[in-house]
Backbone as CSV, one residue per row, in Angstrom:
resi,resn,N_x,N_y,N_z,CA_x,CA_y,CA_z,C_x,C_y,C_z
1,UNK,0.531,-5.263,-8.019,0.236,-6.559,-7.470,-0.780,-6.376,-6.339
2,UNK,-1.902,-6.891,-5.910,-2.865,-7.120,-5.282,-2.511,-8.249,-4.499
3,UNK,-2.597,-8.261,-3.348,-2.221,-9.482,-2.273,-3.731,-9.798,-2.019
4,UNK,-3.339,-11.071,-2.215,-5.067,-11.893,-2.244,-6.371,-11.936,-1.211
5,UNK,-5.300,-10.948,0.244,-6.250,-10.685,1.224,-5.729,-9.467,1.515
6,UNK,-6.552,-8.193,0.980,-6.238,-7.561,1.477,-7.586,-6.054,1.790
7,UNK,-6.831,-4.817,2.140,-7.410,-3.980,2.277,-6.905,-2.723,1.640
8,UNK,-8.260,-1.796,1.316,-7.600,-0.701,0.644,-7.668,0.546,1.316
9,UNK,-6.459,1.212,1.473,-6.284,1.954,2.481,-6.651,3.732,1.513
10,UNK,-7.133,4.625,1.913,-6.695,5.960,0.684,-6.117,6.673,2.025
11,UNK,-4.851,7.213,1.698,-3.741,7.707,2.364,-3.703,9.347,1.648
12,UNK,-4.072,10.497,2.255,-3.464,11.952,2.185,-2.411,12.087,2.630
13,UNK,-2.690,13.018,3.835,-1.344,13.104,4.448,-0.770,12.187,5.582
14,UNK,-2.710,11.208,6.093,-2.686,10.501,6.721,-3.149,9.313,6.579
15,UNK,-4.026,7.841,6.734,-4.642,7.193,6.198,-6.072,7.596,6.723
16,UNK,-6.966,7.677,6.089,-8.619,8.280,6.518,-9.218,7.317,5.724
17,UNK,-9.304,6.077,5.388,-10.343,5.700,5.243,-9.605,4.200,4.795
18,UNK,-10.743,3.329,5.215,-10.112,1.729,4.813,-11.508,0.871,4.222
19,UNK,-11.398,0.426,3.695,-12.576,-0.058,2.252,-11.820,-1.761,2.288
20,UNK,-12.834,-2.739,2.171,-12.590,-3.846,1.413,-12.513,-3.927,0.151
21,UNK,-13.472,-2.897,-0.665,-13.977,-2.971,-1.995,-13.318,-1.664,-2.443
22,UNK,-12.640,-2.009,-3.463,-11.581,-1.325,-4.673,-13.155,-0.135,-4.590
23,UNK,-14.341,-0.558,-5.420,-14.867,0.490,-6.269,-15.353,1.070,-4.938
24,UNK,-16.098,0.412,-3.780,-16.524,1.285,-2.571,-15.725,2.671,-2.051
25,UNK,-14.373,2.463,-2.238,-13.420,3.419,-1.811,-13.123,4.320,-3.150
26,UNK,-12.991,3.789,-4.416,-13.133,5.041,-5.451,-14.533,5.740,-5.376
27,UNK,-15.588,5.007,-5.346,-16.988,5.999,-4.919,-17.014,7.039,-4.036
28,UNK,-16.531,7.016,-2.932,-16.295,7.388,-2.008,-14.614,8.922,-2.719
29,UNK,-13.612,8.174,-2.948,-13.003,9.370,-3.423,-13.419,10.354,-4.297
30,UNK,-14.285,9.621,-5.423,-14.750,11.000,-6.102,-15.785,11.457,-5.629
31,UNK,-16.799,11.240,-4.567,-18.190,12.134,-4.088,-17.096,13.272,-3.775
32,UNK,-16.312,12.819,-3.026,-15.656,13.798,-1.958,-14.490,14.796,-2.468
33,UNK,-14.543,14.422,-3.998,-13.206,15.086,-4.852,-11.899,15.038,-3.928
34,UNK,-11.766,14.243,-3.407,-10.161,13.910,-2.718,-9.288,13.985,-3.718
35,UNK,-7.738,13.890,-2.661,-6.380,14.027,-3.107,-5.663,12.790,-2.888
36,UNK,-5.002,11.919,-3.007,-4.415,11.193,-2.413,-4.070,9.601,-3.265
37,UNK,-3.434,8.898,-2.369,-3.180,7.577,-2.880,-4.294,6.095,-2.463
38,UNK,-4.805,6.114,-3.283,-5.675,4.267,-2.587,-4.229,2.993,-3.150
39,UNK,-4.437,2.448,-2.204,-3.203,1.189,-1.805,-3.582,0.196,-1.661
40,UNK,-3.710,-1.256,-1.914,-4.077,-2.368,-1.426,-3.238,-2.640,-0.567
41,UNK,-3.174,-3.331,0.936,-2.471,-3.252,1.872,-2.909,-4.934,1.944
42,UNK,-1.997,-5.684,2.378,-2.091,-7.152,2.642,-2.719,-7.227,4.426
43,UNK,-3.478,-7.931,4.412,-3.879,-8.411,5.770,-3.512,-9.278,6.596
44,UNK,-2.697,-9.199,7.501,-2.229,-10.091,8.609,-0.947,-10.411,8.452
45,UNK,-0.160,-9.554,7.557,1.076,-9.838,7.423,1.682,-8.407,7.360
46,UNK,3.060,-8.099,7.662,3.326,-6.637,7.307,3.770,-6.198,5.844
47,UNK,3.961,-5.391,5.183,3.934,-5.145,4.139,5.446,-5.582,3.637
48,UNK,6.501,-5.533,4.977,7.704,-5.977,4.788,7.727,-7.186,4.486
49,UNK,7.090,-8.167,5.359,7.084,-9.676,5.146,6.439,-10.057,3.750
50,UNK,5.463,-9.764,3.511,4.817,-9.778,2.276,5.779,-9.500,1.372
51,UNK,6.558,-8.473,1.058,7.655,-8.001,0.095,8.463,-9.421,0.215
52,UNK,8.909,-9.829,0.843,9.882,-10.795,1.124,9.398,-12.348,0.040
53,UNK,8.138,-12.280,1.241,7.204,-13.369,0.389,7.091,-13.569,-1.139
54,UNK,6.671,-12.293,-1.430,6.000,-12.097,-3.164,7.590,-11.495,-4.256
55,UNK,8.434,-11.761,-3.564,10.021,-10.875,-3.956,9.535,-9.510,-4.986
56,UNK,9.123,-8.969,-4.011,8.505,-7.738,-4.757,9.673,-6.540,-3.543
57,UNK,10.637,-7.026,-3.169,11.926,-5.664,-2.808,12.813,-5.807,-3.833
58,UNK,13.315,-4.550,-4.647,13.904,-4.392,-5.483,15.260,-3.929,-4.855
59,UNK,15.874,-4.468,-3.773,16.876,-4.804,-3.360,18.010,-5.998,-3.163
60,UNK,19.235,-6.209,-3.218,19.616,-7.268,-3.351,19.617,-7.876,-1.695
61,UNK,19.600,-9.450,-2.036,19.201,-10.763,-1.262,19.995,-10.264,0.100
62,UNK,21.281,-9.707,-0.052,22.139,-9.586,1.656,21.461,-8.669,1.910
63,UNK,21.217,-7.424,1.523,20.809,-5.999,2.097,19.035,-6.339,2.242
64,UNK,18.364,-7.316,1.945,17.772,-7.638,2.589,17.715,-8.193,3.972
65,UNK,18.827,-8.994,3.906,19.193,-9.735,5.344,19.091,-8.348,5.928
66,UNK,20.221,-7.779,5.557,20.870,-6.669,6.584,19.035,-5.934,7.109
67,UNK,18.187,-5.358,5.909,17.147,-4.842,6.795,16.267,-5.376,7.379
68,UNK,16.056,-6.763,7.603,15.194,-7.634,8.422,15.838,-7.046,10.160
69,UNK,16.357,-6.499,10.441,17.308,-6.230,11.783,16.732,-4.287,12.047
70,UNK,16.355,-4.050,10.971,16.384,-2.105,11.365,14.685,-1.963,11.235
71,UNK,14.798,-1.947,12.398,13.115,-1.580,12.900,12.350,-0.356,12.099
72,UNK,13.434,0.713,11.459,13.097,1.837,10.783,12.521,1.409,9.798
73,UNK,13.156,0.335,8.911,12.890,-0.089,7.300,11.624,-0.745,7.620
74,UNK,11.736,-1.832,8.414,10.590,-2.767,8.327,9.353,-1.840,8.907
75,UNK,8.755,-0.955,9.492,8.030,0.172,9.809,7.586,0.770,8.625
76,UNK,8.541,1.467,7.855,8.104,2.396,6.326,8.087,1.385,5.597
77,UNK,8.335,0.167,5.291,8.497,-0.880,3.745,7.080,-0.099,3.549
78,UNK,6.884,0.141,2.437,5.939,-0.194,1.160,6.071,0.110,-0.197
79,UNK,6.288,-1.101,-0.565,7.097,-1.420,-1.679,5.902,-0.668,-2.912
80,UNK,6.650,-0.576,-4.014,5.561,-0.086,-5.255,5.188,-0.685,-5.934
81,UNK,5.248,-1.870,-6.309,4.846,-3.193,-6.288,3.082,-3.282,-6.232
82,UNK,3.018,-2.691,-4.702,1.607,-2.718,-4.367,0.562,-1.893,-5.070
83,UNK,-0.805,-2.743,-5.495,-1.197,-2.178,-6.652,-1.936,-0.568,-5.702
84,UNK,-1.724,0.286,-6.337,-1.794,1.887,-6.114,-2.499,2.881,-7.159
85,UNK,-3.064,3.843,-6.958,-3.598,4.465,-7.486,-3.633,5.791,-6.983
86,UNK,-3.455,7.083,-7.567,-3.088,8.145,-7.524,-4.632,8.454,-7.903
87,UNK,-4.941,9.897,-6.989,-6.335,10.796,-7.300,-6.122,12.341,-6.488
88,UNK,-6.191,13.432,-7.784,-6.383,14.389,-7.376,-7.755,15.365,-7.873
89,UNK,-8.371,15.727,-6.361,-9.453,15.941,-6.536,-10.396,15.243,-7.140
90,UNK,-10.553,13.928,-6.723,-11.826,12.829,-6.820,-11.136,12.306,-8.408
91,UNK,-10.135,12.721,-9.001,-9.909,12.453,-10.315,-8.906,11.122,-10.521
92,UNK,-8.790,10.108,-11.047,-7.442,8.960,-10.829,-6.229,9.831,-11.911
93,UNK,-5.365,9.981,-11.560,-4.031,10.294,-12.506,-3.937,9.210,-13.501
């Protein structure tokens, strides 16, 4: 799923690079034969809220309640949902 405003992040071990444009950031991964994940990341919302929004948590409705409260969850949410793409060495899996 692609959130209609968003950004694409390519994440190694860290995030190094942020692209508006899907193909700008694959150009860019294969000059450079990278490793890693490109992510569409939603803009101006957190990836938790967005999950909520688009019911893209594959958790049930209370244990949602329950993690709207744990600062840990809402920090790491990123759901798989989000459209993603795998590349090792400039290559897409």
């Amino acid at each position: 799923m692609i959130p209609e405003n968003c950004i694409w992040l390519f994440i190694a071990d860290v995030p190094s690079a942020a692209f508006t444009d899907k193909e700008e950031a694959e150009e860019w991964i294969i000059k450079n034969k990278l490793s890693g994940v490109l992510t569409a990341f939603p803009l101006g919302i957190s990836c938790f809220d967005w999950s909520i929004e688009n019911n893209a948590l594959t958790i049930r409705a209370e244990k949602i309640e329950e993690k709207k409260s744990d600062p840990n969850f809402i920090a790491s949410c990123l759901p798989a949902s989000l459209e993603h793409f795998h590349y090792r060495n400039g290559i897409k899996d």
